[in-house]
N, C-alpha and C positions, 0 to 999 in steps of 0.2 A: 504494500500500500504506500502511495508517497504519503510525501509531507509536504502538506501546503501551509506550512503555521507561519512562511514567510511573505504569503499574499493577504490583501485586502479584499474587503467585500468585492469592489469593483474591480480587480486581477482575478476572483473566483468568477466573475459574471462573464467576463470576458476569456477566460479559458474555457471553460465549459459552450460557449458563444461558438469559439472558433473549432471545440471537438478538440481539444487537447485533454481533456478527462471529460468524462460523466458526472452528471450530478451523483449521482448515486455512487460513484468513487470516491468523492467529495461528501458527502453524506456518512459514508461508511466509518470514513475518518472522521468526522466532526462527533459520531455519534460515540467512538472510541475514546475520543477526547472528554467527552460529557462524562463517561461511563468513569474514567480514570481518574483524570486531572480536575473534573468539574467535582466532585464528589468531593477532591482532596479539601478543596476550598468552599465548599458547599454552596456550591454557586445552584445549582439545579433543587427545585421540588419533584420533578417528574421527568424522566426521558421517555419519550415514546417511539422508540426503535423500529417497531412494526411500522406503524404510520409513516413515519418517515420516510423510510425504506420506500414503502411503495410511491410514496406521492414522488419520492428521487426517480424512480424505474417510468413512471405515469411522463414524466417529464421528458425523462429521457426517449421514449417512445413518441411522441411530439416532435421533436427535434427533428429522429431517423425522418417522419413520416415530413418533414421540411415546411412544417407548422410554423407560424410564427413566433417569436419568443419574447417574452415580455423582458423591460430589465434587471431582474435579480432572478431570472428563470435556474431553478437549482440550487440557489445559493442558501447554505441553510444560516437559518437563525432561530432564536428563541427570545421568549419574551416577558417580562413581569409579570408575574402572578396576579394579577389586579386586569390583565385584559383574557375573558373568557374564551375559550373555543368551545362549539359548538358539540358539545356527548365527552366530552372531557372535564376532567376535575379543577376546579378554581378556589380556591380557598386561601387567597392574600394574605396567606402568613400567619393564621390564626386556626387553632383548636376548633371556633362557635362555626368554620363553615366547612371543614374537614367532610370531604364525601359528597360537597356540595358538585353536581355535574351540569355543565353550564347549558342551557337551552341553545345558547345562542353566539355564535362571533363576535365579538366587536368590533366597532365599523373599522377603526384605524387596521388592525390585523386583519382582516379580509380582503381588503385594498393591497396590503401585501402580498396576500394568496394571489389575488389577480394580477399582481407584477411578476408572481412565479416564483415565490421563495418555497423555502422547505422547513416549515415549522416544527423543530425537532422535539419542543419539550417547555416546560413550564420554569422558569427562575426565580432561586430564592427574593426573599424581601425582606424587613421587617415588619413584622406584626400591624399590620392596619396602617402601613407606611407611615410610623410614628418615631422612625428612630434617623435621623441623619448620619449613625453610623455604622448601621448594619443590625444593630441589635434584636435578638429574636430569643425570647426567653425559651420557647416553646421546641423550635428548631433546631437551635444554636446560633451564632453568631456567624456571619458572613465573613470567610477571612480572604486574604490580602493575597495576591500570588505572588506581588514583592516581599512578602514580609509575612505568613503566618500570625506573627504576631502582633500585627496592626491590622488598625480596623477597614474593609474595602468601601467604607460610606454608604449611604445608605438616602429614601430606603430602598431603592433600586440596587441593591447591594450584587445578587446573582449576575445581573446585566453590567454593571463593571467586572466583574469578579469572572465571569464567562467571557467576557470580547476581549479583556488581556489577557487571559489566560489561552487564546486560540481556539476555544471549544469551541465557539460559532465567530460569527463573523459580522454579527449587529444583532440589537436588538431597539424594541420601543422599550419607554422607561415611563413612568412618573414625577412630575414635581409640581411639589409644593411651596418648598422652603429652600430646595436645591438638593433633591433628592434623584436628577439627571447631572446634576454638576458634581455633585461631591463623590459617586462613586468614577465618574470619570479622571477629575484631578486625582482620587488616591489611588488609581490603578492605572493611570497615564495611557490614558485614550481619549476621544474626542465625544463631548456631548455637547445636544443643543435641546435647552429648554424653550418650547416654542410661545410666541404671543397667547395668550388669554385666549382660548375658544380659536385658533390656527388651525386646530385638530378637533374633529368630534370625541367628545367625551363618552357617547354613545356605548353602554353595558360596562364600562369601566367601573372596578370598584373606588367610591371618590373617597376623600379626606375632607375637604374646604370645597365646595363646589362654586366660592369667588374666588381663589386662590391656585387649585387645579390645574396644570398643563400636561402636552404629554409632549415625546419627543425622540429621536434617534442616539441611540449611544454606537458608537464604532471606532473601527482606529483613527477613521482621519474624515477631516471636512471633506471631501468627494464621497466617503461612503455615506457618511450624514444627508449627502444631499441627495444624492439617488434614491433615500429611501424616503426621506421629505415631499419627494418630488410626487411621490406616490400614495401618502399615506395623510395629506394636507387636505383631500379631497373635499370640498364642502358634501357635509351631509342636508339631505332636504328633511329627511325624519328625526333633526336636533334642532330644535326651533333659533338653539344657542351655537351653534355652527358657524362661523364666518364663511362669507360666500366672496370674500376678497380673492380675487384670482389669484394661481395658484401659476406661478411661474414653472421651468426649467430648473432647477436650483443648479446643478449639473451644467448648465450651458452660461452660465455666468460665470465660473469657475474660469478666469483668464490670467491669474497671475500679477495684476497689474492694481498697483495701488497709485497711480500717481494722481496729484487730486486732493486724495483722501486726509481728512485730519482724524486724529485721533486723538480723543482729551483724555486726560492723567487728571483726576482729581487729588488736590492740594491740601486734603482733611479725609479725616475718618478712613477710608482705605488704606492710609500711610500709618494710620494708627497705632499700636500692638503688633507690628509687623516684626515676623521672621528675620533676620539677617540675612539669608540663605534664600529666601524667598524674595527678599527686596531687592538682591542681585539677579535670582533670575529672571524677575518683573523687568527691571533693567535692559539685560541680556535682549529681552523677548523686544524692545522696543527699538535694541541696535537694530534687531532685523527687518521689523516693520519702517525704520527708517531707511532703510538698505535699498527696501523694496518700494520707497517713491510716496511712502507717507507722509506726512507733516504731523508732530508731536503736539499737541498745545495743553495748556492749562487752563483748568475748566472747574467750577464749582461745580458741590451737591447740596441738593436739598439738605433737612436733619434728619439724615437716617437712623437716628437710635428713635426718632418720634416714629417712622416709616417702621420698622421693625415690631415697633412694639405695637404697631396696631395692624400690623400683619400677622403679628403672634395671638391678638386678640379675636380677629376674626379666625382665627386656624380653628382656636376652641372652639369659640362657640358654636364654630359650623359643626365641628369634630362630634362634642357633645349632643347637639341638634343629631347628628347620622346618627349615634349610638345610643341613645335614649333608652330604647325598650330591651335592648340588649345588655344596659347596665342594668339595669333596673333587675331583670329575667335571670342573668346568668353573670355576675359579676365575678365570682371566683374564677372565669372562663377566661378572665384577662389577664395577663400579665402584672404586677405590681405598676412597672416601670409607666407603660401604656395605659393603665385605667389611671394614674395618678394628674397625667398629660390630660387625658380625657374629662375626670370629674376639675379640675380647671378652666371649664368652660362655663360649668355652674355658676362658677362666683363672680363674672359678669352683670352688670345689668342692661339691660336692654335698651338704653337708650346710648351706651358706649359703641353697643355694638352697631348699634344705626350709626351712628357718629363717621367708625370707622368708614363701614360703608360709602354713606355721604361726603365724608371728605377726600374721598379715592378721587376720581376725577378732578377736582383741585390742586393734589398735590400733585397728578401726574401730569397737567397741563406746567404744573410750576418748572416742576423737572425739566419737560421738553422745553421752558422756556430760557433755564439757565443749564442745566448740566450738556441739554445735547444742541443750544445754540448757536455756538459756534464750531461744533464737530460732528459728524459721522457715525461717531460710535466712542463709548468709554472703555478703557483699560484699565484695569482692576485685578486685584487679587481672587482667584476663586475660593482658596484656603488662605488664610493670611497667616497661619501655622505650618508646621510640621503633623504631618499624619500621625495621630496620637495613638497608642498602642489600645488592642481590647479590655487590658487591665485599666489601665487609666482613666475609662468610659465606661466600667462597671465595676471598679472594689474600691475600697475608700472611706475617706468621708464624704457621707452624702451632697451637701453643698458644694466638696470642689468639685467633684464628678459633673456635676446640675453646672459648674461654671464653664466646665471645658468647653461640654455638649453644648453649650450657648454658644462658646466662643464657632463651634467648628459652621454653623449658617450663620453668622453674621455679615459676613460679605456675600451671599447670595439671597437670603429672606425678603429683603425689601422687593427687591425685582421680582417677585412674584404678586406683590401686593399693587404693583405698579402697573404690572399686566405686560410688561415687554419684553420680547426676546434677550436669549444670555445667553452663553455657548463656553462652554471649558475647554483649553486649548492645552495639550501637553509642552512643555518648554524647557523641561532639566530635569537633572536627579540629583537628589541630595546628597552629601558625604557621608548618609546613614544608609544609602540606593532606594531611597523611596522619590517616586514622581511628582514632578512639581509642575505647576500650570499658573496661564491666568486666563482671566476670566473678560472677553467681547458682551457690551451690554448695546440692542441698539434701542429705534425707535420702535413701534405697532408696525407689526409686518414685514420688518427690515431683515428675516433670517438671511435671506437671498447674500447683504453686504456681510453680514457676520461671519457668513460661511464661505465668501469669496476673502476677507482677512485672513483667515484661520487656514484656506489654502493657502494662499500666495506666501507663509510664513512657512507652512508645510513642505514649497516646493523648495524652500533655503536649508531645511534641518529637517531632523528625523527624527527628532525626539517620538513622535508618533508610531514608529515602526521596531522602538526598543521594546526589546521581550524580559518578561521579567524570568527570572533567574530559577525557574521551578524545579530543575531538578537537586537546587543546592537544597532543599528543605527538606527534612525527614518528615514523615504524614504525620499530620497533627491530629489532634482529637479535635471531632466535630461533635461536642454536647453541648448544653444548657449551660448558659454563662451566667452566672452571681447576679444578681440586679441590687442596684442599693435605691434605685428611686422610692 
């Protein structure tokens, strides 16, 4: 069997395209991958071997028979637990839906189907996507393919955990808080959390349903965009679907920044920053200058006011979803996640309209001073070092409660804001853990986010660096300590 752990989605779309392997070649191995290496790091809830199988062999018989081919025809991938398939199991990380079998597709994964991928299997998450760094009382913890012992982010934790690790080759993710960004920065691959309703939310299991995004995680901005390109589709049966047209994402991809400004905000980003991280935020902006950008300095709104009322609407909506389920079966939940959860309670209701109401205010503010005179903002996605799993679960309870704060605070606001963000891989640390930053644009701007994040891509590779999995002896994949 070869080894294709050195190609990208789009080098698998495009070999198989030209009949240099089979999907089902391709498949075979991906599934070997899931079966092995995915396990190690428990990236996967479910591999569906059989299914796969055939839908690779289905594909491949199309082909011989000189069928059309869509573009990810064969390419396999998998996807967060929170998007259903249709007679298959879905159960987002929790115990209360264990055996639940889904009626139905969800629209963004179906769209996929019709570009011709090969849905190999279901990935892990965090528990009711409530954990920004993998944490899963119930599962275990999602761990690192750099590092075992540090956390793959969360709560899209399998979907980073799975596309660095080679087992598939993309997937869709969730975010809320930066739950497509943070498992991408701690496993140094590329994600893009897309505009507010860019994607049907359609059968997904939600968290915040004003807050919500879904989005591409892969190695690199070209594979991001191929799958964008496809999976953006306005739906007619989501009343809340954006019906903004849906570009090429892939044919804007030229390489070429000149033109472009890029603002550096002057406060709070620069904050609490890493050392190591503020060289390679740095590093990441020789290149974007290399490649024909203009740097500038640019205010932000007060993102600790943006956060916190990001953080307010998460509960309350969080709380609102799980109501009769707390109420019914609370021992069902985790300590960590029902303590996040009854947080929603102690709101009052006229905060939470506040928030709401003042959403549009402050994001016209934003667009009137952060993205005025630029393009797009550069930012840190982690403004840390990726914290180890002990450090995010034993302890003292309040430092643990501070880290886990610390680890979304440069991505939480832009979800309350409603605008595209994208993690872009850019170094490795002197510990080999992967470092990135983070593209913020306007409403609907993926297109330029993901034209940045290539043209830095075609200068470095940090995107195509593998982490080191055979240096780690198997780790245990149990129940990690919670102190929440």
């Amino acid at each position: 069997m070869s080894d294709f752990a050195a190609l990208d989605l789009v080098g698998i779309a495009e070999g198989i395209a030209r009949r240099k392997f089979s999907s089902r070649e391709v498949t075979q191995w991906s599934l070997q991958r899931a079966a092995t290496i995915g396990r190690r790091y428990n990236a996967f809830f479910r591999v569906d071997e059989e299914l796969a199988l055939a839908r690779a062999q289905k594909l491949d018989d199309r082909q011989a028979r000189g069928d059309s081919l869509g573009a990810l025809h064969g390419v396999p991938l998998a996807h967060k637990d929170i998007f259903p398939v249709a007679g298959r199991e879905m159960h987002a990380g929790t115990v209360i839906l264990k055996g639940n079998i889904a009626q139905r597709t969800a629209f963004a994964v179906a769209r996929l189907d019709d570009a011709g991928q090969v849905n190999i299997g279901s990935l892990h998450m965090s528990e009711f996507a409530l954990s920004p760094t993998g944490f899963n009382h119930h599962y275990g913890s999602g761990l690192n393919p750099w590092n075992p012992l540090h956390v793959c982010g969360g709560s899209s934790s399998g979907s980073g955990a799975a596309v660095a690790a080679r087992a598939v080759f993309g997937s869709l993710g969730g975010d809320t808080a930066g739950s497509i960004r943070m498992p991408a920065a701690m496993c140094g691959i590329t994600g893009l959390k897309t505009t507010y309703r860019r994607m049907s939310l359609q059968d997904c299991v939600p968290l915040s349903f004003s807050l919500d995004s879904l989005g591409p995680i892969a190695q690199s901005a070209r594979d991001c965009a191929r799958m964008l390109t496809h999976c953006a589709i306005y739906n007619p049966a989501d009343a809340l679907s954006s019906n903004s047209p849906v570009p090429n994402y892939e044919a804007l991809l030229d390489g070429k920044l000149q033109g472009l400004r890029i603002g550096v905000p002057d406060k709070y980003f620069a904050d609490d920053l890493d050392d190591e991280v503020a060289a390679c935020l740095q590093a990441s902006l020789d290149v974007l200058r290399r490649c024909g950008a203009r740097i500038v300095a640019v205010d932000v709104p007060d993102m600790d006011t943006i956060n916190s009322l990001a953080q307010l609407t998460m509960a309350v909506e969080a709380a609102t979803l799980h109501r009769k389920w707390i109420e019914a079966m609370p021992e069902q939940y985790s300590e960590q996640v029902r303590n996040r959860i009854d947080q929603g309670y102690t709101y009052a209701a006229v905060r939470y309209a506040e928030a709401l109401s003042l959403r549009s205010r402050i994001l016209q503010e934003f667009l009137t001073t952060s993205m005025l005179d630029c393009d797009v903002l550069h930012v840190p996605t982690l403004a840390m070092q990726t914290p180890t799993i002990d450090a995010t679960t034993r302890g003292n309870p309040d430092d643990v409660l501070k880290l886990i704060g610390r680890v979304t605070r440069t991505t939480r606001g832009f979800n309350y804001l409603g605008v595209p963000a994208a993690s872009v891989p850019a170094g490795i640390s002197k510990a080999g853990l992967p470092m990135s930053f983070q593209l913020v644009g306007r409403p609907f701007a993926e297109g330029m986010l993901l034209r940045i994040a290539d043209a830095f891509q075609r200068e470095t590779d940090w995107h195509r660096k593998q982490p080191p999995l055979d240096a780690h002896a198997s780790p245990q994949i149990g129940v990690t300590a919670e102190t929440e």
